[in-house]
C-alpha positions in Angstrom: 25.7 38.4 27.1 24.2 42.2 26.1 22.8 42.7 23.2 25.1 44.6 20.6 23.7 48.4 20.5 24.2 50.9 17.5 26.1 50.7 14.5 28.8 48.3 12.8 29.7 49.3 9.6 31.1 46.0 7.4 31.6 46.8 4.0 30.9 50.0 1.8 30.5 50.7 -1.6 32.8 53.6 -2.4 32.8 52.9 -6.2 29.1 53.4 -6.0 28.8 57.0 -5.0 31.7 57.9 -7.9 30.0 56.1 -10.6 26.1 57.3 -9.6 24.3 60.0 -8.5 22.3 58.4 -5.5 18.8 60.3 -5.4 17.1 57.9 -2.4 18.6 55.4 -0.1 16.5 52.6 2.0 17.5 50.1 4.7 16.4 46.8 4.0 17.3 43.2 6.6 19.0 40.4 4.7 18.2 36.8 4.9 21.4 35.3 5.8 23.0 32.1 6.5 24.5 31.0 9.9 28.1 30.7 7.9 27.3 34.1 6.3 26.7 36.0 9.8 29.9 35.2 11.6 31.6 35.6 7.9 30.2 39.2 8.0 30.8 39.8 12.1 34.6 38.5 11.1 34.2 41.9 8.9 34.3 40.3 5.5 32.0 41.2 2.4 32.1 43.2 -0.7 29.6 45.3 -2.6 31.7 46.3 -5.4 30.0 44.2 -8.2 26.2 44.4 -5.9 23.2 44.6 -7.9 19.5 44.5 -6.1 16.7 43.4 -8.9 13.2 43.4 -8.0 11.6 39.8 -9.3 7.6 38.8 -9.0 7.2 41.6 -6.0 10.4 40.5 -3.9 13.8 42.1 -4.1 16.9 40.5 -4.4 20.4 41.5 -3.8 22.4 40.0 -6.4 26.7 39.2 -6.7 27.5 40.6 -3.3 30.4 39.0 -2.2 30.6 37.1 1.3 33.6 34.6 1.7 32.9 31.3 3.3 33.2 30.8 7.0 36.9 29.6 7.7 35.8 27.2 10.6 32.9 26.4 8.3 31.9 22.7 7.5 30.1 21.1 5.0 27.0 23.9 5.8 29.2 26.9 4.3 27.4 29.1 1.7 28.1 29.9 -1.4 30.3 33.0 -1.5 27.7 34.8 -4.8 24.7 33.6 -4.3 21.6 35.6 -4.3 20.2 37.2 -1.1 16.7 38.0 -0.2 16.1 41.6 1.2 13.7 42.2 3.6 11.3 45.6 2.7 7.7 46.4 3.0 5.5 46.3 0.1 5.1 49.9 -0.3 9.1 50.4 -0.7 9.5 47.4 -2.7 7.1 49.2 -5.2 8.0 52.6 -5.3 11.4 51.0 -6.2 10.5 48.7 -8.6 8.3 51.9 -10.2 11.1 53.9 -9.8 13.5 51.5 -12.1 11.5 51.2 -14.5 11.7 54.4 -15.7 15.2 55.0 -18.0 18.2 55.3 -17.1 17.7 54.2 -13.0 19.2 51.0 -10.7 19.5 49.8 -7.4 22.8 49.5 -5.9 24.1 48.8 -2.4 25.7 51.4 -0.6 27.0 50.1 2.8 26.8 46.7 4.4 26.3 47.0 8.6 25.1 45.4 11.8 22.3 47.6 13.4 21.6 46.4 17.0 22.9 42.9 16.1 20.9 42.7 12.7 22.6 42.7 9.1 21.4 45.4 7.6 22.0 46.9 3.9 21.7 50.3 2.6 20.5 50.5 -1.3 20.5 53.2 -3.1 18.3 54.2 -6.1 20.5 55.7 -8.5 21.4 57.1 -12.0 24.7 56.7 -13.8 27.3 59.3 -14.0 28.6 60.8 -17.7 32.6 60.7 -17.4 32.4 64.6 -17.4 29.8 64.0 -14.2 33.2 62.0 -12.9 35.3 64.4 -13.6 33.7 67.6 -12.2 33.2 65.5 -8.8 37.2 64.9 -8.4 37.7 68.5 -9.5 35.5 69.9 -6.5 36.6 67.6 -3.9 40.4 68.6 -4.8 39.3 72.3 -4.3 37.3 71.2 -1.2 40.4 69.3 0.0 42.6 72.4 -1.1 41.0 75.1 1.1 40.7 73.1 4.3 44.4 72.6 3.8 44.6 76.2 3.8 42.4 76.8 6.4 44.4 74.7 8.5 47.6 76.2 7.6 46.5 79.7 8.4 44.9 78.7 12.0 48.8 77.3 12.6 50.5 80.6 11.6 52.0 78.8 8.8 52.3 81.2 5.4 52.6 79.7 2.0 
């Protein structure tokens, strides 16, 4: 059978982007289960409640949820458990010098296969003030307003 080439996105963390202001990503490997990899190629997983913390020089990605394996048997994972994430030393501490300074955490931003390997993206990021929130629906609605009107105008529509 050929090797799977490119990109297979599985989960992503929308609620992640809204709620922080993501100033550096990395792509780290997980260390996965057998139950956990064909849980994640039947394209199930969320990142919603996803947390990486950095503990005695090895990260960890924490409350990411993978279901158990339906055809599963007695060697099914647990669905929370803790995941190890595979980075080189160097990235491991620029984040963990990174997060110590106030006010910055790690979250995971998509969940993918990249040439048949489960990868994560994290994201180093700060937390959003509700006006923050607010100004980012505002300018997506305008954003979303003149493309409409861009599109009406290449039809010949009027308003």
């Amino acid at each position: 059978m050929a090797r799977e080439q490119g990109r297979k996105l599985i989960a992503q963390n929308k609620r992640a982007r809204y709620d922080y202001h993501v100033e550096d990503t990395y792509e780290a490997g997980l260390v996965l289960t057998g139950t956990e990899v064909k849980s994640l190629r039947a394209g199930r997983a969320s990142l919603v409640d996803g947390f990486v913390d950095i503990d005695r020089d090895e990260a960890w990605l924490h409350s990411v949820h993978i279901p158990e394996y339906s055809q599963g048997t007695w060697t099914n994972h647990a669905a929370r458990r803790r995941r190890k994430l595979l980075l080189h030393r160097e990235e491991i501490d620029k984040i963990a010098r990174r997060v110590s300074e106030k006010g910055l955490t790690v979250v995971p931003l998509a969940l993918y296969f990249k040439d048949g390997r489960a990868k994560v993206e994290i994201g180093l990021a700060r937390g959003k003030k509700t006006w923050d929130k607010r100004h980012s629906i505002a300018e997506r609605q305008a954003d979303r307003e003149t493309e409409q009107a861009v599109g009406r105008r290449l039809k010949g529509m009027t308003d």
